[in-house]
N, C-alpha and C positions, 0 to 999 in steps of 0.2 A: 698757705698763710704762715710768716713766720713768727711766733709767738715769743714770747721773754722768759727766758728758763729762771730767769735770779730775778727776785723784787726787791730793791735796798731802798731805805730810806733813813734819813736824820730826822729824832725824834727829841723831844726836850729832854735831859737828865729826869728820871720819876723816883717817887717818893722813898727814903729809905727809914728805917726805927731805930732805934736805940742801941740795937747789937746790928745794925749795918746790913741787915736783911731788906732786898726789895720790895714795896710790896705787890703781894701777888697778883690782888686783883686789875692791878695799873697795870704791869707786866702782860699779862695775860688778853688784856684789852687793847692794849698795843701791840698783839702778836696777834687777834684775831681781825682789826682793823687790816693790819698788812698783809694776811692771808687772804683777806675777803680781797680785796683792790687787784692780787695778785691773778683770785681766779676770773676777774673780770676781763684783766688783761689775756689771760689765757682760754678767753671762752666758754669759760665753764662754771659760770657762775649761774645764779639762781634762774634767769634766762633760760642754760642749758638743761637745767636738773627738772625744775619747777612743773613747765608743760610735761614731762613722764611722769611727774607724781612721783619723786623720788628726794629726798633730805639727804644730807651731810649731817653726818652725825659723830661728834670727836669721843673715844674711847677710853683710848691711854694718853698719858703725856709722862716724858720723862726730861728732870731739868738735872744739869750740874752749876754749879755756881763755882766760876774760874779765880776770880777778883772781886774785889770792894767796887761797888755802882757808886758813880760819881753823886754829887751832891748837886750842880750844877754843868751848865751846858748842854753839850749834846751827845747822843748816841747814835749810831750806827748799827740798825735791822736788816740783817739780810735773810731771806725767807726762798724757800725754793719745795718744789712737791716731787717724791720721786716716783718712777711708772707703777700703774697700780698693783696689786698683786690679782689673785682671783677673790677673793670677795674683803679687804682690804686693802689702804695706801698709806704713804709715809708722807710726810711732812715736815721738814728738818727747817733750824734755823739758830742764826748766834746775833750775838750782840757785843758789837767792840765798843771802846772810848776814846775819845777824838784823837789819842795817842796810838790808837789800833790796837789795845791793849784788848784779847777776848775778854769780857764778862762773864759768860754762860755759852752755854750750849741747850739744845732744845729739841726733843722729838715727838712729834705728837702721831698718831695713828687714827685711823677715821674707818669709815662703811657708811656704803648708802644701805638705806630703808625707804621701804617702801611708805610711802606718809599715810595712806588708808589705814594700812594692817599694822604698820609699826612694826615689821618686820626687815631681817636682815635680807639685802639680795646682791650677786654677783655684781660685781664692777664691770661688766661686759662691754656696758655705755660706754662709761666712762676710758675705759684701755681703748677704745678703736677713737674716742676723742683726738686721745695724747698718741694713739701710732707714731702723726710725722714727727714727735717729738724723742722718742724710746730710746733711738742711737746716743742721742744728747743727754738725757737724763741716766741713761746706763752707768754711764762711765762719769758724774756730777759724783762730787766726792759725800758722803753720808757723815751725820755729827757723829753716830756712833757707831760699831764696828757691830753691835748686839740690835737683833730684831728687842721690842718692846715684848715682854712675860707677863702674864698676871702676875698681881698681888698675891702672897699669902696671907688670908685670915689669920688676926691675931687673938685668941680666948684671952679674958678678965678684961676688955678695954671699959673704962667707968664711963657711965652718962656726964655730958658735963653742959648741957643746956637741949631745950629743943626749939626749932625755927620753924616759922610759919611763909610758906612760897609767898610773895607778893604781886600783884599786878607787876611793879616795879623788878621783876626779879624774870620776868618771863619773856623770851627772847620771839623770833619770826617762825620759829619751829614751833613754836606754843609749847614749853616745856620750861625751866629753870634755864636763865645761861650759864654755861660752863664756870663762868668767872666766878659767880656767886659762891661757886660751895669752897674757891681760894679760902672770900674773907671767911668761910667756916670755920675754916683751917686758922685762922690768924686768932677770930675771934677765939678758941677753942685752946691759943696757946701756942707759940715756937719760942722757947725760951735759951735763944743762942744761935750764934753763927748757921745759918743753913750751907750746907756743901752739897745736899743732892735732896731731891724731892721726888716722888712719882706717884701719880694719882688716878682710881680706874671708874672709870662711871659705869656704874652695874644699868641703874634703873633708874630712868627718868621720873625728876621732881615734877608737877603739873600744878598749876595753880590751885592755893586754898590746902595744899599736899600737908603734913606736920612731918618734919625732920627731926629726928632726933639723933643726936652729935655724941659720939661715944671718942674717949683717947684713955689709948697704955702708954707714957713716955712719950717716941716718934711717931706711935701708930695712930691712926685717927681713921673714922668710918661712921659713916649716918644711913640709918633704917628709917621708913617711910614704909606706914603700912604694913607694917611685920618684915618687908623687904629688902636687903643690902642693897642701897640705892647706891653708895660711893665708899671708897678705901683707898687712904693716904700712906704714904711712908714717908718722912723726915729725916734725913740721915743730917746732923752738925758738925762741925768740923770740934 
């Protein structure tokens, strides 16, 4: 079976603020609509994963910000997964303007889990999936030349609200989706140009959860439960 190594698609211009930042949560919604489509197309979507009893579960994500996002018209998504490692995968992707002008660039890192235990397990499945694909994906060019690193913890970050999980806010995984803790971040404060962003989900949120939103400057991080559930970095130009 030959499967489609690149998913691209034309998406409307999405919203931008006052200093010309995207915003996140639209961004982020539109990256995870064309990921989802893409693993459809490549058999490995929920279909694949689901009957093992196994989730997709996103980690890190690392953005740069190339150019000013148009205000109208359209964009250009191109989205592509590279072969898995042993118990994580990569997930790369940019966004041009109908001038082919890059925006961004985009890496996101995942692991399956086991959906009982909620624990981490090998991608075993998953690599003999994508085998006839490996030659091809090998050699697909990468957004970045750097695997994705933890965060470093930042000491003094201030409380600056806390947030209650909503029905609204809990995705197919039963847990917070990914997008939501963006507007954390927005809510919480970027006061200028963004040029790089990268954010690591510790501990998942689960309905009825309380968040509470800490920031130093660019750093930003919410505890739930005594626990580091999430931690941002903002770098502005």
């Amino acid at each position: 079976m030959k499967w489609p190594i690149v998913y691209e698609e034309w998406i409307p211009a999405l919203p931008v603020d006052s200093f010309g930042n995207v915003d996140l949560k639209s961004l982020f919604l539109a990256f995870q609509d064309a990921a989802t489509e893409h693993t459809v197309q490549m058999g490995i979507d929920k279909d694949f994963y689901r009957p093992l009893h196994l989730l997709y579960v996103l980690c890190r994500i690392k953005v740069e910000f190339l150019a000013p996002f148009p205000k109208e018209g359209k964009i250009r998504l191109v989205t592509y997964g590279l072969f898995p490692g042993r118990i994580s995968f990569l997930r790369d992707c940019y966004l041009e303007d109908e001038k082919g002008r890059m925006l961004l660039k985009l890496r996101t890192l995942w692991v399956l889990i086991d959906e009982v235990r909620r624990r981490i397990v090998p991608t075993d499945l998953l690599a003999e999936r994508m085998e006839p694909m490996r030659e091809e994906l090998d050699v697909f060019p990468a957004v970045f030349d750097e695997d994705l690193s933890s965060l470093e913890e930042e000491e003094g970050a201030e409380r600056v609200f806390d947030y209650v999980v909503s029905e609204k806010d809990i995705d197919v995984n039963r847990h917070m989706n990914n997008t939501v803790y963006f507007s954390l971040v927005e809510q919480a404060g970027i006061e200028g140009r963004m040029a790089e962003l990268e954010i690591n989900f510790e501990k998942e949120c689960l309905l009825g959860d309380l968040l509470t939103v800490y920031r130093k400057e660019g750093y930003y991080c919410g505890y739930r439960r005594g626990e580091l559930s999430f931690k941002c970095r903002v770098v502005l130009l």
